[in-house]
N, C-alpha and C positions, 0 to 999 in steps of 0.2 A: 478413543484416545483419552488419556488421564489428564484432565487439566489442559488442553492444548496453547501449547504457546507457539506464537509465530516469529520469524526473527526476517526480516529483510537483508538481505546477506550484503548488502551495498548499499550506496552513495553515490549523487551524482558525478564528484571526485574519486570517485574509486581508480586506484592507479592502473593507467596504460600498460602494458606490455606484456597483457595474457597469461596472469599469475593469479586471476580468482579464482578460478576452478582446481587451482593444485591447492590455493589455500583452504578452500572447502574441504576437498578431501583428507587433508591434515587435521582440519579443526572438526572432525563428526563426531570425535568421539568426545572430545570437549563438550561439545554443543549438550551433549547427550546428557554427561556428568549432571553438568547446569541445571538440565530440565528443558531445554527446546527441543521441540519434538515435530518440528514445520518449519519449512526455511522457504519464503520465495525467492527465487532467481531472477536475476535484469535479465531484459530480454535477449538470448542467446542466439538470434537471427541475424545475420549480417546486414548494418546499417549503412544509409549513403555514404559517409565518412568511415567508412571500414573500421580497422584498427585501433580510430579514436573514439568510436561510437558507443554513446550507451546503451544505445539499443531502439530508441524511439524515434528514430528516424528511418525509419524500416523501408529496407530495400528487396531482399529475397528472403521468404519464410521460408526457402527448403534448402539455405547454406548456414549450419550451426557451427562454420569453423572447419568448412568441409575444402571451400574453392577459393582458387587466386582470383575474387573480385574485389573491387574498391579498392584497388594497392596492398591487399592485404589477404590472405589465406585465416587465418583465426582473427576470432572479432578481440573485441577490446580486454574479453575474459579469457583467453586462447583459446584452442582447437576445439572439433567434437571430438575428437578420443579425450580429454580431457575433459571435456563437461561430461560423458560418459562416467570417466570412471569418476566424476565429483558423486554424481547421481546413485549410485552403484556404493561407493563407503556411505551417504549419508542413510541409504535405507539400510544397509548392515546395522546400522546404530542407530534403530528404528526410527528415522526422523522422516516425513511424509515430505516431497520436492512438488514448489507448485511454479507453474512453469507462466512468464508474462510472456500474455497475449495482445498483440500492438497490430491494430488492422481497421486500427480510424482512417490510415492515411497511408502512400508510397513515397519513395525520395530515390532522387540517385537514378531517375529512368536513364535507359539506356542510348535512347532515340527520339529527336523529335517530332511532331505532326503536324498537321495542317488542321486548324481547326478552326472552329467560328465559337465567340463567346460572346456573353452581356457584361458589363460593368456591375457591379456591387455595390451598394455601400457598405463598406465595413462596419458601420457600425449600427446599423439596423439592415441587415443582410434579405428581410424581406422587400425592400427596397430594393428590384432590377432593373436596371436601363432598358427600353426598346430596342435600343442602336446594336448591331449585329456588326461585332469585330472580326475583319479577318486574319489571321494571325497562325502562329507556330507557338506551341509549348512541348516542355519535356514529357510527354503524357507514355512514353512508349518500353517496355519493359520486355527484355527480352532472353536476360541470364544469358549471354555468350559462352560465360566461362564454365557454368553449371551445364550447356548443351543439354538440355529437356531432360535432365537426370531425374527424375524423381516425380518431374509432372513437365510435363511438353506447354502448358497453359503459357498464354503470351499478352500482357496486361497490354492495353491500348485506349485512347480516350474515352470507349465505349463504355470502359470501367469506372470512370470516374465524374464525379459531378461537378467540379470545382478545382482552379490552381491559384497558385496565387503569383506567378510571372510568366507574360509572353513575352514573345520577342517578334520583330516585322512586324505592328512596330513595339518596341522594349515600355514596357509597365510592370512595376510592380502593383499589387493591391488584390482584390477576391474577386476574383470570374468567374461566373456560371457556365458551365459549357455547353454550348446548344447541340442537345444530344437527341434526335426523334426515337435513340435506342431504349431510354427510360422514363423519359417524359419532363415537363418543363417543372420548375423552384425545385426547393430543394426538398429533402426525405423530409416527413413529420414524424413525430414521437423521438422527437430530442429535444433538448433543453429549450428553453424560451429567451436564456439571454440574449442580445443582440437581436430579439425578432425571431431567430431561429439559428442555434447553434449547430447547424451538420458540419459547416465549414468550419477546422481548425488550422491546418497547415498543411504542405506540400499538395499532390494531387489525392484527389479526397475521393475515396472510396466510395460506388455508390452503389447501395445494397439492392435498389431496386432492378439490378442487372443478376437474373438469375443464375449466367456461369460463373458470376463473380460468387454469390452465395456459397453454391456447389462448390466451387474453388475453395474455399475458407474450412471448409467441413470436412474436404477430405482431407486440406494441409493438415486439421485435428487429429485426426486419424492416424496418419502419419506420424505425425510426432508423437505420439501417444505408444506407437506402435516401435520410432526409433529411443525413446528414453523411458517409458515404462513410468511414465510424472502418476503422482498423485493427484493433482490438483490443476488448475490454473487461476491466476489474476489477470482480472479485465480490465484491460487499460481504455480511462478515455470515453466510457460506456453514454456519459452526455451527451456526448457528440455524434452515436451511433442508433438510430433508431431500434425502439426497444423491441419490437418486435423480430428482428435478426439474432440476438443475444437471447429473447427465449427460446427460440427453432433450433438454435446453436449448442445452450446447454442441453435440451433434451435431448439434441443427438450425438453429445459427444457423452453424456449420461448414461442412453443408450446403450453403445457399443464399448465404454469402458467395460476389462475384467471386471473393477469395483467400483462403489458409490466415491463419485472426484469430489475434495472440499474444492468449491469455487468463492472468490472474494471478487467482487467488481469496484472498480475506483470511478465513485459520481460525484466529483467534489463540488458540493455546495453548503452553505452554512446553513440553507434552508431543511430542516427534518420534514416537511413535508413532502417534499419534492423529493427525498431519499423514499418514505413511506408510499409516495405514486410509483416510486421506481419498481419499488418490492411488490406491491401490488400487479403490477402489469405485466412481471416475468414469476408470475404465481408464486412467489417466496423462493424461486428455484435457486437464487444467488443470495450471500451474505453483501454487504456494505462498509464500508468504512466508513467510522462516525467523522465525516468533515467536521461538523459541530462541536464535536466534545476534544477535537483539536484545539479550534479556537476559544474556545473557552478554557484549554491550557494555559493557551498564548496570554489573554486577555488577563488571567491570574497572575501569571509572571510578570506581568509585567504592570499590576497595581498594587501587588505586592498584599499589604495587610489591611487595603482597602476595601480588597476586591470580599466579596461574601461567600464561602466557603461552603454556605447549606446549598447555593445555586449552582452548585459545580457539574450536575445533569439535568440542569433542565434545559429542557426542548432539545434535547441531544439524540440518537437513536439509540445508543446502547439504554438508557432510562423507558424509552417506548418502546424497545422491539429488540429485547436482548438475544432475542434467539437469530438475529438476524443483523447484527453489528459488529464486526472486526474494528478494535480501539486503537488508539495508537497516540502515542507522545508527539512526533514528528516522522516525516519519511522524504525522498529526495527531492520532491518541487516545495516542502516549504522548509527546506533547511537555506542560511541566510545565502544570499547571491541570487536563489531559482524564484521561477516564474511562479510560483504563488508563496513566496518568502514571509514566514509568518511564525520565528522560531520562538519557541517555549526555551525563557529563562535557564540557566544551569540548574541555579538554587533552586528553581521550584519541582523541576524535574523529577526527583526521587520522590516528590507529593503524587504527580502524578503518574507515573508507574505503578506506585502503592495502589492509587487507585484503579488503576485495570487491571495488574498482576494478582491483584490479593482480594478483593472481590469476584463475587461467583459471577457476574454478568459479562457478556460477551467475551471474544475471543481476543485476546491481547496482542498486540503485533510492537514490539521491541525494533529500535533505530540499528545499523548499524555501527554509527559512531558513535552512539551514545554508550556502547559496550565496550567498543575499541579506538574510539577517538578516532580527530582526521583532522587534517589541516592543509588549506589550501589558498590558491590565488584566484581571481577571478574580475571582472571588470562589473560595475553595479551599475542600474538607473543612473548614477550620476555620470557617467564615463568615465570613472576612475577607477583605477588598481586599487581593492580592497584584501588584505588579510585576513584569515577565518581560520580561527582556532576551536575544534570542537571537541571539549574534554569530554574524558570518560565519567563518565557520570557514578557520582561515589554510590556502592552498595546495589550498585543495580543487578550484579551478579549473584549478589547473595539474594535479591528480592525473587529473580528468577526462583532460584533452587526453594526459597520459602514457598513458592507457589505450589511447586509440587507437594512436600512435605506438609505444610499446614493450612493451607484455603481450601479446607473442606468441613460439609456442613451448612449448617444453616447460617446463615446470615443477620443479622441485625447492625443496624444502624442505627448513631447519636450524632445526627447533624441539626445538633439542636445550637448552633453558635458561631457568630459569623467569623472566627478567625481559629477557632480550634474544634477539631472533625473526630469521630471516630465508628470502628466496625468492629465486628468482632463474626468469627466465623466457628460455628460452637464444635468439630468436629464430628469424629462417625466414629462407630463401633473400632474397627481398622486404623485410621487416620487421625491424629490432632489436629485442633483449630488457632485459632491465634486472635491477640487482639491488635489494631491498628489504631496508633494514636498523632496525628499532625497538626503541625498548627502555620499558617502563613503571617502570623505575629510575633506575640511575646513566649518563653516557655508559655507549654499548656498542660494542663492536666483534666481528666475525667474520673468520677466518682461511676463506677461502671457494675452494677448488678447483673452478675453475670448466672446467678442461681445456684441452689445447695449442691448442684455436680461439681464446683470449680470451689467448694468450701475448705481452706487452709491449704490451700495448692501457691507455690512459689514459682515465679513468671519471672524471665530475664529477658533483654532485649535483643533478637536476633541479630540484628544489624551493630548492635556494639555502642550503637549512638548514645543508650544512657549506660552509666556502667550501675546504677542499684539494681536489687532484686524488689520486687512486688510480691507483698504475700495479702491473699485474700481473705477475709474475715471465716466465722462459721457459717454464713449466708453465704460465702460465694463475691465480697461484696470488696474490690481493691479502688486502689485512687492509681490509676495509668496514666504515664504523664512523655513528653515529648520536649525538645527543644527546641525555640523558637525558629522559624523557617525550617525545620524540620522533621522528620517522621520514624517512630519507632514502632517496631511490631515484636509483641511481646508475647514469651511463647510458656508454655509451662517446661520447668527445667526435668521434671522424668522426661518428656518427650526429647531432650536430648542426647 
């Protein structure tokens, strides 16, 4: 794939009434124009809140909009004939569909049971009570509506390691469930926060039940089988021990027609803990650079203080480019959600420039950062908050620069704490381009770019400065930008 660029087709707001998948399939050929050529999908499995579900609260993996459960027949995106035919125009217009994978946890059980659990601490979860509660929870899954369509499989406590509400008598909080079917604490090779992070929410899935495994690998299969995906992103993968997620890609690797791009989501700010992850599923999965988010974040929001040469460091995309999906923002840290941590407006198109137009890792573009959104929502404080998220100026033209000019070799002049620049020298076939930002005052760069680019006229794709740059008999111009923000300056024959 040329340049691959990712686009997250949603938002945690994305609007109720089962109109994303007709808008997909309206927007492919746009998408295409652009230059996105990868779109991943929210997860299109029916969640315990049906209708209004985004998808992570996963109820039946084998209902994509298929059955009347949860009050609702189509999930929150509509039907599957209509994810169908989204799936169906975006690859006409070659874009590759990677499909989200949610199987940390169930919701929405159908039935409750009788079960016996230990107390928790939530907040060092290796911490378990002795005392042995007798109690009822929702642990029982049984697809009424679906009637064993597609898999007769019948989730029951045996499947699960953890809830977080009984009833007889009524608690909330983290229960271990005493199960002699998989053994006593909880999985290892997950995250360390909390003591041990397997427990995230609803009834928690627990891999060391082999029909449960079996069960996940065929649902693969299956959906693979009913949308014909490219790809998938793995949700939550912290919480899931790692050794499941590798036996998982190899066999859904495996028995794929072709090689699937897979992206995993391990947020944590630590790059080492991304680099243990990569290591122990043998590089089979790419990563989202959690880090080189927050070190968006952390820009935008110090503005021309912040130092612009340390914009990768300790990030993944800087150590492990071949193995980093980048990204501005996505739905848990745009403002309202459970890791809210949004990167500035103004600084925004800095940092696109810097994952679009750079040869390192695979770029993943916001939803509303392309088309806006705005919405209500209630915050940590318990108040009604407003959230206006504009479209972010030039980001569409950055896209299509991506294709068009970020190719080539690469060099970099981050020799200065408020003003950056790269330059990407082109191919025999393709132009390169030069990128100039600054998070201060105007900036400018004295930029030797060598006797190939000698008396050549450069103009600024993005329109941000309206001069032309002409480069000496060396090759040798002054590239310059306006303050708080970034121009990428192209030679005018390549227009």
């Amino acid at each position: 794939m040329r340049n691959p660029t990712l686009l997250q087709t949603f938002h945690w707001y994305s609007p109720n009434g089962g109109t994303l998948w007709s808008e997909l399939s309206e927007r492919a050929a746009g998408f295409n124009d652009m230059g996105i050529n990868m779109v991943w999908l929210p997860p299109a499995c029916k969640g315990a809140s049906g209708g209004d579900s985004v998808g992570y609260d996963s109820y039946d993996l084998f209902d994509l909009g298929e059955f009347e459960q949860k009050g609702s027949l189509a999930t929150k995106y509509g039907d599957k004939q209509q994810l169908l035919a989204a799936i169906r125009a975006l690859q006409q217009n070659e874009i590759a569909v990677l499909l989200d994978v949610v199987v940390n946890h169930k919701m929405g059980a159908d039935e409750k049971e009788a079960i016996r659990v230990n107390r928790v601490n939530g907040q060092d979860r290796t911490q378990i009570d002795d005392e042995v509660l007798d109690c009822e929870a929702w642990t029982r899954f049984t697809f009424p509506a679906r009637a064993g369509r597609y898999s007769k499989f019948i989730w029951d406590y045996k499947c699960f390691s953890g809830v977080d509400h009984i009833e007889n008598p009524d608690e909330d909080g983290v229960f271990k469930i005493v199960n002699d079917y998989t053994g006593e604490g909880w999985n290892d090779q997950v995250d360390d926060e909390l003591g041990n992070f397997d427990y995230l929410m609803g009834a928690n899935i627990d891999f060391r039940n082999h029909a449960v495994t079996e069960e996940i690998k065929y649902w693969a299969r299956w959906v693979m089988e009913q949308t014909h995906c490219d790809g998938f992103r793995l949700d939550a993968v912290k919480h899931i021990p790692v050794w499941f997620f590798k036996e998982w890609i190899e066999h859904v690797q495996d028995v794929a027609p072709k090689p699937l791009f897979i992206v995993a989501e391990y947020w944590s700010p630590d790059v080492d803990k991304l680099h243990q992850y990569i290591d122990q599923v043998d590089g089979k999965t790419m990563l989202f650079d959690a880090p080189l988010h927050m070190k968006f974040h952390e820009a935008s929001k110090q503005g021309r203080e912040y130092d612009m040469r340390q914009i990768f460091t300790g990030t993944l995309v800087e150590a492990d480019p071949f193995h980093a999906v980048t990204l501005v923002a996505n739905h848990d840290t745009q403002p309202l959600q459970a890791l809210e941590a949004p990167v500035e407006a103004w600084f925004k198109p800095l940092a696109y420039a810097l994952i679009l137009l750079r040869e390192n890792g695979v770029p993943s573009v916001f939803y509303p950062d392309l088309y806006g959104a705005s919405y209500d929502d209630i915050g940590g404080d318990g108040e009604t908050h407003h959230v206006d998220m504009p479209v972010i100026d030039k980001l569409e033209q950055m896209i299509l620069a991506r294709q068009r000019f970020a190719h080539g070799v690469q060099t970099l002049w981050f020799d200065h704490p408020n003003c950056i620049a790269f330059s990407r020298s082109g191919t025999a076939e393709d132009p390169g381009c030069v990128v100039v930002m600054s998070n201060g005052d105007d900036g400018e760069k004295t930029l030797a770019l060598g006797e190939n680019y000698a008396n050549k006229t450069w103009q600024d794709f993005l329109a941000n400065r309206e001069e032309t740059i002409v480069t000496d008999e060396n090759g040798t111009g002054v590239f310059t930008c306006h303050g708080g923000s970034v121009s990428v300056w192209v030679q005018q024959e390549a227009l």
